[in-house]
C-alpha positions as CSV (number, residue, x, y, z in Angstrom):
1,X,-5.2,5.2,2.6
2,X,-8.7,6.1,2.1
3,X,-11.8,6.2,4.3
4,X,-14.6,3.7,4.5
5,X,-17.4,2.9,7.0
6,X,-17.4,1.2,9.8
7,X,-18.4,-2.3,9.4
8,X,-20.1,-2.4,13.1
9,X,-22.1,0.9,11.7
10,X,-23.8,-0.7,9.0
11,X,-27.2,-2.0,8.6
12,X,-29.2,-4.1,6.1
13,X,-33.2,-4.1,5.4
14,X,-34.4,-7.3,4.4
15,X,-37.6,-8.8,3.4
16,X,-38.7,-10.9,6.2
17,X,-41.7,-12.6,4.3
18,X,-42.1,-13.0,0.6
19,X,-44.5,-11.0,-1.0
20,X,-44.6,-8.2,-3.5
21,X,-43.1,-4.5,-2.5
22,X,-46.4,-2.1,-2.7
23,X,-44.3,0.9,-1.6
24,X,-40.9,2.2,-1.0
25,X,-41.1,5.5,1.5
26,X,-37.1,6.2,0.8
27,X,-36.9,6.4,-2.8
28,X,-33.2,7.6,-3.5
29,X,-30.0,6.9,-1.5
30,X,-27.6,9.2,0.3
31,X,-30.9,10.5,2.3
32,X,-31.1,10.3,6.1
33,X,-33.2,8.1,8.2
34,X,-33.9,7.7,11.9
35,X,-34.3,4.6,13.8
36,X,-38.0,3.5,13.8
37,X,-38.5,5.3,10.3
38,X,-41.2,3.5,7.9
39,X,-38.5,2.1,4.9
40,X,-41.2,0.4,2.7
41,X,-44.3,-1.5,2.3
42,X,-44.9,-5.7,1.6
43,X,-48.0,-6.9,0.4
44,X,-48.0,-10.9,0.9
45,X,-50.2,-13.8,0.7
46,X,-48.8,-15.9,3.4
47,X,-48.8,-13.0,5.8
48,X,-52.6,-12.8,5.5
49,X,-52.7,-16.5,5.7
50,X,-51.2,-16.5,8.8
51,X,-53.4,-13.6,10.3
52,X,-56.6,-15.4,9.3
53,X,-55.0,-18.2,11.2
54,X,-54.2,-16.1,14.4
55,X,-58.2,-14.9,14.5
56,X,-59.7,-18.2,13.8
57,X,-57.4,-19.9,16.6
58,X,-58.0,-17.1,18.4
59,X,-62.2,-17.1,18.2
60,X,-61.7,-20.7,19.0
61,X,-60.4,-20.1,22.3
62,X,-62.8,-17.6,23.0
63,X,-65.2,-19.9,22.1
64,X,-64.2,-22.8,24.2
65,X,-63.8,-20.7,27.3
66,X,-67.5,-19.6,27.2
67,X,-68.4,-22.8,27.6
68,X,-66.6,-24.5,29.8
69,X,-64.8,-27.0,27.5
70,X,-62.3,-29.5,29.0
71,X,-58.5,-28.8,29.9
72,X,-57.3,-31.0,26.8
73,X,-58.7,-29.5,24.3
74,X,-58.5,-25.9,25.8
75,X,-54.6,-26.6,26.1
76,X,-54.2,-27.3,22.0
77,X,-56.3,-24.6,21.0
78,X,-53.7,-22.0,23.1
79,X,-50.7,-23.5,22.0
80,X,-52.3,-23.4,18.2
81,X,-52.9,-19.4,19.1
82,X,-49.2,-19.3,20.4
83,X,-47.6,-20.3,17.5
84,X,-49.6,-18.2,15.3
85,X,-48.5,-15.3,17.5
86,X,-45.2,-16.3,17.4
87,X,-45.3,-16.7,13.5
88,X,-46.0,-13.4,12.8
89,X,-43.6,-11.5,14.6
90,X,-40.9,-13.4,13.3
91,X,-42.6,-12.1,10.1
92,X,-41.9,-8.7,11.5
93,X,-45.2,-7.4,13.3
94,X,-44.9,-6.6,16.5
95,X,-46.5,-7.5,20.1
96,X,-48.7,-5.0,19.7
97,X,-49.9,-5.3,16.3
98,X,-50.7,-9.0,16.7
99,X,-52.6,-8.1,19.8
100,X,-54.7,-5.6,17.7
101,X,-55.5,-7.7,14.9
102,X,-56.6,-10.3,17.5
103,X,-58.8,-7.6,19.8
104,X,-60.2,-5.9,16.1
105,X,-60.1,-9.3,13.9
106,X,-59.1,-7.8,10.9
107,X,-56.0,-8.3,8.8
108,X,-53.3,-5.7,8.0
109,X,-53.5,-5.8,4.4
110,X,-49.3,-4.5,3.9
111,X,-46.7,-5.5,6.5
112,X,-44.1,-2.3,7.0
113,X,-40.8,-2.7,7.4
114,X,-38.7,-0.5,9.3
115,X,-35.1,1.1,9.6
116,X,-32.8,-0.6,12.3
117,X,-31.0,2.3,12.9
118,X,-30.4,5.9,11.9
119,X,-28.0,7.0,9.4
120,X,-27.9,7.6,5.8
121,X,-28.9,5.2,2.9
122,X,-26.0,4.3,0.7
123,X,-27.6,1.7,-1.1
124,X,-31.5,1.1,-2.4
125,X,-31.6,-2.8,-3.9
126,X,-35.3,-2.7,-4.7
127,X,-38.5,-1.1,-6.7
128,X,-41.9,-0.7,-6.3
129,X,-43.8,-3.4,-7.5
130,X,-40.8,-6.0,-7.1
131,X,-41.7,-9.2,-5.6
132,X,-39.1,-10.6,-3.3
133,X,-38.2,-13.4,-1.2
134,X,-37.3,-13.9,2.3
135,X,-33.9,-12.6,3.2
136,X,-34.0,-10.3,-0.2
137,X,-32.0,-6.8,0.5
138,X,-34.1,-3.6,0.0
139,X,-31.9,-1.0,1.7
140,X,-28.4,-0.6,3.1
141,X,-27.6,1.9,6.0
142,X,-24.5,3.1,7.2
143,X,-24.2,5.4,10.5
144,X,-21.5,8.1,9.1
145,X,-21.0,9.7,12.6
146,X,-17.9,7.7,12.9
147,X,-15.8,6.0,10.4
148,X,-12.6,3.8,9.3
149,X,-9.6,4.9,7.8
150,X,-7.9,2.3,6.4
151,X,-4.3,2.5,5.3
152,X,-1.3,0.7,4.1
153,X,1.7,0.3,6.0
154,X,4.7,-0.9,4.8
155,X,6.2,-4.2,6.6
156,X,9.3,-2.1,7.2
157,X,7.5,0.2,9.0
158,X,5.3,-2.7,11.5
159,X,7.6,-2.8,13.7
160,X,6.9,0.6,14.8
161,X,2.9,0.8,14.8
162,X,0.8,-0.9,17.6
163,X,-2.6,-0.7,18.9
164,X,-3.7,2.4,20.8
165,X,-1.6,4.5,18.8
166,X,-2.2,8.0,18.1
167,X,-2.7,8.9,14.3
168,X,-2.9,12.2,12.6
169,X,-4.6,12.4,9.1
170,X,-4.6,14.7,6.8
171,X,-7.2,15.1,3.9
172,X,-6.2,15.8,0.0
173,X,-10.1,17.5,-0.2
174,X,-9.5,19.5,3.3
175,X,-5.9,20.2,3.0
176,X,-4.7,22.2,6.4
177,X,-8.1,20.2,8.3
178,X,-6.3,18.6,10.9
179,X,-8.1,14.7,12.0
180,X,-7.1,12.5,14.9
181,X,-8.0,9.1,15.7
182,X,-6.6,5.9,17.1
183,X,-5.0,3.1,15.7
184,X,-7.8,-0.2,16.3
185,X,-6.6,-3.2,14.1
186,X,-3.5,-4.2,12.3
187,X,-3.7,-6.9,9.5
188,X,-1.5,-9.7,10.2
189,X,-1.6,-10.8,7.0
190,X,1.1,-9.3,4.4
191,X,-0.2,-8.5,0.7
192,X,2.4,-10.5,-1.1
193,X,2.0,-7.7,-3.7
194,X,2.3,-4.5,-2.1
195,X,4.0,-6.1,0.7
196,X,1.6,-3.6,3.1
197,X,-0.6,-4.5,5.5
198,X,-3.7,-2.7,6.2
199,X,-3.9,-0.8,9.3
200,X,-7.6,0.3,10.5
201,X,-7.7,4.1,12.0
202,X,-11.3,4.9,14.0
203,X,-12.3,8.5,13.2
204,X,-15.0,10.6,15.0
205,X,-16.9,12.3,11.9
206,X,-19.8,14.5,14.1
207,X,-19.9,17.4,11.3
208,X,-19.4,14.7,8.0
209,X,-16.5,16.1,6.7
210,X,-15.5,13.1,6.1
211,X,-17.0,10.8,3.2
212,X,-16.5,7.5,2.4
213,X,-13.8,6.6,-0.4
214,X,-12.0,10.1,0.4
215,X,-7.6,9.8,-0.1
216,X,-6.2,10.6,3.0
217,X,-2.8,10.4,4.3
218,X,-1.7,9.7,8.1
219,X,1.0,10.3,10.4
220,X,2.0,8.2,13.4
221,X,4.9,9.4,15.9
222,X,6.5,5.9,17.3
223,X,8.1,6.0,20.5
224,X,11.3,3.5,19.5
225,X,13.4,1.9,22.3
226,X,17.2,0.6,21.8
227,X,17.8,-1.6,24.9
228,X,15.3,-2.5,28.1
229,X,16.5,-0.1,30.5
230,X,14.1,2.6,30.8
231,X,15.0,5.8,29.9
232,X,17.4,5.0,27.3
233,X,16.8,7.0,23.9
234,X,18.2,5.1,20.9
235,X,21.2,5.8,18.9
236,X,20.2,7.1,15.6
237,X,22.5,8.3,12.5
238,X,20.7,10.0,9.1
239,X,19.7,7.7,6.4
240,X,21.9,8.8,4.3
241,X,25.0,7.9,6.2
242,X,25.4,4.0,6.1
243,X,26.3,2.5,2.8
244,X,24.3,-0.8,3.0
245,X,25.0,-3.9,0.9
246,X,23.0,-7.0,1.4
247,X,23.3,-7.6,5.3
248,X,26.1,-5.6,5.7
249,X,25.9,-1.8,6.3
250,X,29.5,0.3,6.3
251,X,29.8,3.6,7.9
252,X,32.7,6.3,7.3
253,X,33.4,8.1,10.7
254,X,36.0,11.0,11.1
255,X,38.7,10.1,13.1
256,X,40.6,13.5,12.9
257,X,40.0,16.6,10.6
258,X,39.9,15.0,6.8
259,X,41.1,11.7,7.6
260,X,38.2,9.3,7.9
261,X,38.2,4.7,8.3
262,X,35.3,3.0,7.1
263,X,33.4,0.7,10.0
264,X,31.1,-2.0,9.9
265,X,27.8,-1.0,12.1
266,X,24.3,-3.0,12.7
267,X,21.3,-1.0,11.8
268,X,17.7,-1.6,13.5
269,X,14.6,-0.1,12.0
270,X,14.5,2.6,10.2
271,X,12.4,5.6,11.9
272,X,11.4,8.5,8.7
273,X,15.0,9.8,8.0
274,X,17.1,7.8,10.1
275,X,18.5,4.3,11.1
276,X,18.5,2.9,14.5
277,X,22.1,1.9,15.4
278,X,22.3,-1.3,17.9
279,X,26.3,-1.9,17.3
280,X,29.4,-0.3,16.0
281,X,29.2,3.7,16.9
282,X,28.8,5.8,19.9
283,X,27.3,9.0,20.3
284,X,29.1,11.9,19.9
285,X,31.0,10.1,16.7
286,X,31.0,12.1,13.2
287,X,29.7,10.4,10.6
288,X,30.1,11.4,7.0
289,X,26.3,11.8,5.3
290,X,27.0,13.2,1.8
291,X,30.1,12.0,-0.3
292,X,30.6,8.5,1.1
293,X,30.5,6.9,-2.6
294,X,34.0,8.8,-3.3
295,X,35.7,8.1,-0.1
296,X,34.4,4.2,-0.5
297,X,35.9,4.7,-4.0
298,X,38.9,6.2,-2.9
299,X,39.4,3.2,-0.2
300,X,39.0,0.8,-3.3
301,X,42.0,2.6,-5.2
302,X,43.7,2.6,-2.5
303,X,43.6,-1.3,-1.6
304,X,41.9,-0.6,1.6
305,X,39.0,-2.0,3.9
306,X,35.7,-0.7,1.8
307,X,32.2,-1.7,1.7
308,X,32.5,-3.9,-1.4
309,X,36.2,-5.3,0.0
310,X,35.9,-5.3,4.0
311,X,39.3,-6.9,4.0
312,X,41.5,-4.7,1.7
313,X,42.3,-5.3,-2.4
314,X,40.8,-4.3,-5.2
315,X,38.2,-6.5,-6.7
316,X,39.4,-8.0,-10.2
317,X,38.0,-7.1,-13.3
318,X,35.5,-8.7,-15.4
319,X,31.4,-9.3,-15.2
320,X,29.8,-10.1,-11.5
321,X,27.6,-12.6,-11.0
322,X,25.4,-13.7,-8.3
323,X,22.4,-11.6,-6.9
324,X,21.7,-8.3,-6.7
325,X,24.2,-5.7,-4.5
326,X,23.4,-2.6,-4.3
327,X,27.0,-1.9,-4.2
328,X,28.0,-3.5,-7.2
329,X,25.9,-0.2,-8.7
330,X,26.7,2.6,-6.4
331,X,30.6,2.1,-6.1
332,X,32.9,2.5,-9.3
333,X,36.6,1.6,-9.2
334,X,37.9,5.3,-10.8
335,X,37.0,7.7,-13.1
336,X,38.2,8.7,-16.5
337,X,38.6,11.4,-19.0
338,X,36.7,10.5,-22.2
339,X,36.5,12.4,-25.4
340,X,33.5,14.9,-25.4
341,X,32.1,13.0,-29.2
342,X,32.3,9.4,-26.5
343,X,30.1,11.1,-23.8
344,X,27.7,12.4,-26.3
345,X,27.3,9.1,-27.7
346,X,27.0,7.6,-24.1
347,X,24.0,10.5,-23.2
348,X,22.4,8.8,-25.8
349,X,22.6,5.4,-24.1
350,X,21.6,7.1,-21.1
351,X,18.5,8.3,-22.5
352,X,17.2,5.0,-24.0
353,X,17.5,3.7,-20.7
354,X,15.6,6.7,-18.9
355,X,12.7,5.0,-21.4
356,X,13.4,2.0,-20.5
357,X,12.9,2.8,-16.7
358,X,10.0,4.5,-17.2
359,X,7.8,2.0,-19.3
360,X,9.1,-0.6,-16.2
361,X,7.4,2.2,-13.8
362,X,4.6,2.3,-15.8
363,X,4.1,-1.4,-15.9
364,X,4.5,-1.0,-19.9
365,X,6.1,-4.4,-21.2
366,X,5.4,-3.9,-24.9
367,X,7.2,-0.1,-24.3
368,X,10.0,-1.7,-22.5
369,X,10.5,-4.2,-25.2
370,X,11.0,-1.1,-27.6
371,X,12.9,1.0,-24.9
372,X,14.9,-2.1,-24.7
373,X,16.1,-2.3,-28.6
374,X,16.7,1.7,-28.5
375,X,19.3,0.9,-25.4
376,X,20.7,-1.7,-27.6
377,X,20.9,0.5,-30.7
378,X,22.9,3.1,-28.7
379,X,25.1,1.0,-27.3
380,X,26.0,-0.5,-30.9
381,X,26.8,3.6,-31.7
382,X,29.3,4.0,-29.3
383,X,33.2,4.4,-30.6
384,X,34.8,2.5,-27.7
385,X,37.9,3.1,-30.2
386,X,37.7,6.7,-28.7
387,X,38.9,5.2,-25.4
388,X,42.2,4.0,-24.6
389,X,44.1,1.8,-22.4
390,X,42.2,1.2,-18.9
391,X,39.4,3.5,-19.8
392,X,38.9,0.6,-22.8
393,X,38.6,-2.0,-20.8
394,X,36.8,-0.4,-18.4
395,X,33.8,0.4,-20.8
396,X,34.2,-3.3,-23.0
397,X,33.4,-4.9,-18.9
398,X,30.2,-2.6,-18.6
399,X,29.3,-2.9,-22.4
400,X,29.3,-6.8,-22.0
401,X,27.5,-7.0,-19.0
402,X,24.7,-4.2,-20.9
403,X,24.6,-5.6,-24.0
404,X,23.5,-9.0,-22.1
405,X,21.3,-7.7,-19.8
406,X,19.4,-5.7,-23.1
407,X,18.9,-8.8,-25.2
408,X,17.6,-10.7,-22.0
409,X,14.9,-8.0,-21.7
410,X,14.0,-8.2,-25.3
411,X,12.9,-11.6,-25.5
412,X,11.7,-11.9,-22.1
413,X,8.0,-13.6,-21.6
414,X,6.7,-11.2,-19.3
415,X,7.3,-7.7,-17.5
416,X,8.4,-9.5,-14.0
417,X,11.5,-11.3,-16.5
418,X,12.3,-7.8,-17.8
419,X,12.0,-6.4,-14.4
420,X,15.0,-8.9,-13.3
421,X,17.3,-8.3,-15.9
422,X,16.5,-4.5,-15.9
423,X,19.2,-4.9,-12.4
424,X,21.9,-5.9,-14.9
425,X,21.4,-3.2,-17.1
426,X,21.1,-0.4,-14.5
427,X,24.4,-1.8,-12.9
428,X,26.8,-1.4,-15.7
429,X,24.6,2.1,-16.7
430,X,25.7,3.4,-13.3
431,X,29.3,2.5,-13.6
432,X,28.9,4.2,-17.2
433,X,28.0,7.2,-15.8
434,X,30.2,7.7,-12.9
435,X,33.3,6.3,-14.7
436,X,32.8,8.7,-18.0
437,X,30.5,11.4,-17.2
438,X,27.7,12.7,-19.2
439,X,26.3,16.3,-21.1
440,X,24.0,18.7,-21.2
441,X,22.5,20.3,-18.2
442,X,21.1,17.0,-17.1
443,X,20.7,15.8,-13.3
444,X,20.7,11.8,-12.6
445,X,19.4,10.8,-9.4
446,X,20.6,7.3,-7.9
447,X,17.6,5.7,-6.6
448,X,17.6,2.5,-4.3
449,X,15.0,0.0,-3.2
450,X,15.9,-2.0,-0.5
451,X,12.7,-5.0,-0.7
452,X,13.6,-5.7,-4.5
453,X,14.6,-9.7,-5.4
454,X,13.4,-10.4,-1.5
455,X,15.0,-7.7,0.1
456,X,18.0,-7.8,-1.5
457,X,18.0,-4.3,-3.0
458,X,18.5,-2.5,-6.5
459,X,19.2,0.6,-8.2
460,X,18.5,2.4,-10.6
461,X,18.7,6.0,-12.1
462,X,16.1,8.7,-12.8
463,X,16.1,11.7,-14.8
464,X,14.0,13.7,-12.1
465,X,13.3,13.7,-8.1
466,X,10.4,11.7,-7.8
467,X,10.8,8.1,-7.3
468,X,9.1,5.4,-10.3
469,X,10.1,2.4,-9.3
470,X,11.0,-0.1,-12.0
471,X,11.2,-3.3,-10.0
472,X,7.5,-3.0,-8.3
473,X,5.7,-0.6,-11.2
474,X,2.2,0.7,-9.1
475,X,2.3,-2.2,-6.7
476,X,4.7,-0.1,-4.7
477,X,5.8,2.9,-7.0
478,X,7.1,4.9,-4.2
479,X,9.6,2.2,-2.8
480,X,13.3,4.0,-2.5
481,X,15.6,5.6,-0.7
482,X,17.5,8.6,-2.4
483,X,21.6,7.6,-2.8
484,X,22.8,10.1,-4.5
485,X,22.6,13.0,-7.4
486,X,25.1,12.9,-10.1
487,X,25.6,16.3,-11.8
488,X,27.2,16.1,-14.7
489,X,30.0,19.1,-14.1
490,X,31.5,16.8,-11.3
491,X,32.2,13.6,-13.7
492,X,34.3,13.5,-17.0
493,X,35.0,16.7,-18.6
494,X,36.0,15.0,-21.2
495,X,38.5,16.6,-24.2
496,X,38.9,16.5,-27.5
């Protein structure tokens, strides 16, 4: 988030009679004032009308009372001086002025106007010699002794933020400056953007380290509960450790040394690096956090209970349909040895799509139009005649469904049509990659996003650590969860 002021710490000096500005005695902003200060100077016309109607109503009275006129006309002549009174200090002169100009009879020439409160000036709105109206804003004040921070939360995270709360903020200008303060507001509105809602911090800023606009980031430590009973700490497992698939989240737990069964668990919230478990473990249970995509794969082979088949079977060949699972991407059938000229030819592949990612990141739709036809190019340049028997059909099922998904994104309308078809793509990539292998020194890291397509999820890969999200672009660059890295040593040699 960043810091701004607070909104109760702000003031405004307006003109409170029209008139022409004679003299400003603040002439640049950022300077400090105190409450009481003179701000500027108004010379007006109707303000010395009214004051030559204050002493005239005023002699009158004074008149009348020397000699003895009646009650009647006494009372209209006082309620006449009353409202003239009254006029001017809703003008902005005070008691005591309007007494003085009635005790002296002379007019103040310049009505002065002065600041409301102390702080600094962030804003001067007028000049000398500008005439202005009623209501017209000459300066804006802010009180910088304490402040906002307002940040972003993400609606995953809501859940765990209240009121009251404790928050520790760090500064990028001050790194190593520690700030406290305490959660006071939290939107409850969601951007349908971001999908964040803005969560107001009150700071103490005595020394004003602290300026308006600054990029902070903040920390809050969330006490989380699993059941009533008091006392009772949740059950938590790393994030790493559940392989989760639309509403369905699968866990592999050891039941003896090497021999592990796949089980069906229901996640809570998660809290930084780990889920809340509500159902299907107990503590004390191992739970396998690295590697979980091979033994998932293996139980595939193997016609076993898996995440993508919770009731045994391999899943039949041929293109998927339907929406998004991140399985579909993070789960291939088996592996095979391709000819080292084929994987060359797929890294090629591989790298048009790394483009293609990136101009999606980058919110680039012309640059993922051409990323598009490169990933389309390479595929044509493959020699699926290099591959034989399952390996073949294996790589005509992902070609299909990436030769599709390609063409969609070239003639899509906008960057949110490419965006969609962009899953497609990355799907069949994915199983490219982990079926064949690929060269070079390269690292791929399997990145996963679990509020893309309405919470649904996606994948994707990346060619380094930090996450670019293709599905969001800046709206919410950051969105992911790391899945896996896939080194190219551990997949498909290859021969020749």
């Amino acid at each position: 988030g960043k810091v701004d002021y607070d909104e109760t710490r702000v003031g405004h000096i307006t003109a409170w009679v029209e008139g022409r500005i004679d003299r400003l005695f603040v002439d640049f902003t950022g300077e400090r004032v105190k409450r009481g200060q003179s701000m500027a100077s108004i010379y007006s016309p109707q303000l010395l009308l009214a004051q030559d109607e204050l002493i005239q109503a005023s002699k009158m009275v004074e008149s009348l009372s020397s000699i003895g006129a009646g009650p009647a006309g006494s009372t209209i002549l006082e309620e006449t001086l009353q409202a003239s009174r009254e006029r001017l200090m809703l003008w902005g002169l005070t008691k005591k002025q309007v007494a003085a100009i009635e005790k002296s009879g002379k007019r103040r020439k310049h009505l002065t106007l002065t600041a409301p409160m102390g702080g600094v000036v962030i804003q001067k709105h007028a000049s000398k010699g500008m005439y202005v109206k009623e209501g017209t804003r000459i300066y804006t004040i802010a009180d910088l002794r304490k402040l906002w921070i307002m940040l972003d939360a993400y609606e995953s995270d809501l859940a765990l933020i209240e009121q009251g709360q404790e928050v520790e903020i760090s500064l990028e200008a001050h790194p190593g400056l520690p700030f406290e303060g305490i959660v006071a507001f939290i939107d409850p509105v969601i951007d349908p953007v971001t999908r964040t809602a803005r969560v107001r911090v009150e700071v103490d800023n005595p020394d004003g380290v602290l300026k308006p606009e600054m990029f902070v980031s903040a920390v809050i430590s969330a006490g989380v509960e699993a059941a009533e009973a008091a006392g009772e700490a949740p059950l938590v497992i790393p994030a790493s450790a559940p392989l989760v698939t639309g509403k369905r989240a699968v866990v592999y737990v050891e039941v003896s040394r090497g021999l592990y069964e796949g089980r069906e668990v229901v996640l809570g919230s998660r809290v930084g690096d780990h889920y809340i478990v509500l159902e299907g473990l107990v503590e004390g249970e191992k739970v396998v956090v690295r590697g979980n995509f091979k033994i998932d794969s293996a139980m595939q082979i193997q016609a076993k209970p898996s995440m993508m088949s919770p009731e045994g079977g391999v899943a039949p060949p041929g293109h998927q349909h339907g929406p998004p699972s991140p399985a579909d991407t993070e789960a291939p059938g088996r592996t095979f040895e391709a000819p080292h000229a084929f994987i060359g030819q797929l890294s090629v592949v591989v790298d048009a799509y790394l483009e293609l990612q990136d101009a999606l990141a980058s919110d680039d739709f012309a640059g993922a139009g051409s990323a598009a036809a490169a990933v389309k190019e390479a595929l044509a340049g493959t020699d699926m005649k290099l591959l034989k028997g399952p390996a073949h059909m294996a790589w005509m099922d992902s070609l299909g469904t990436a030769v599709e998904a390609v063409d969609r994104i070239a003639k899509a309308g906008d960057i949110e049509a490419a965006r969609k078809d962009f899953f497609p793509l990355s799907r069949a990539v994915i199983h490219m990659v982990r079926s064949f292998g690929s060269t070079g020194d390269r690292v791929l890291y399997l990145k996963y996003c679990p509020m893309a397509f309405g919470n649904t999820g996606a994948s994707w890969l990346q060619s380094d650590e930090g996450t670019r999200n293709p599905y969001f672009g800046a709206s919410m660059l950051t969105c992911a969860e790391d899945r896996d890295t896939i080194h190219p040593a551990a997949h498909g040699a290859g021969h020749d």
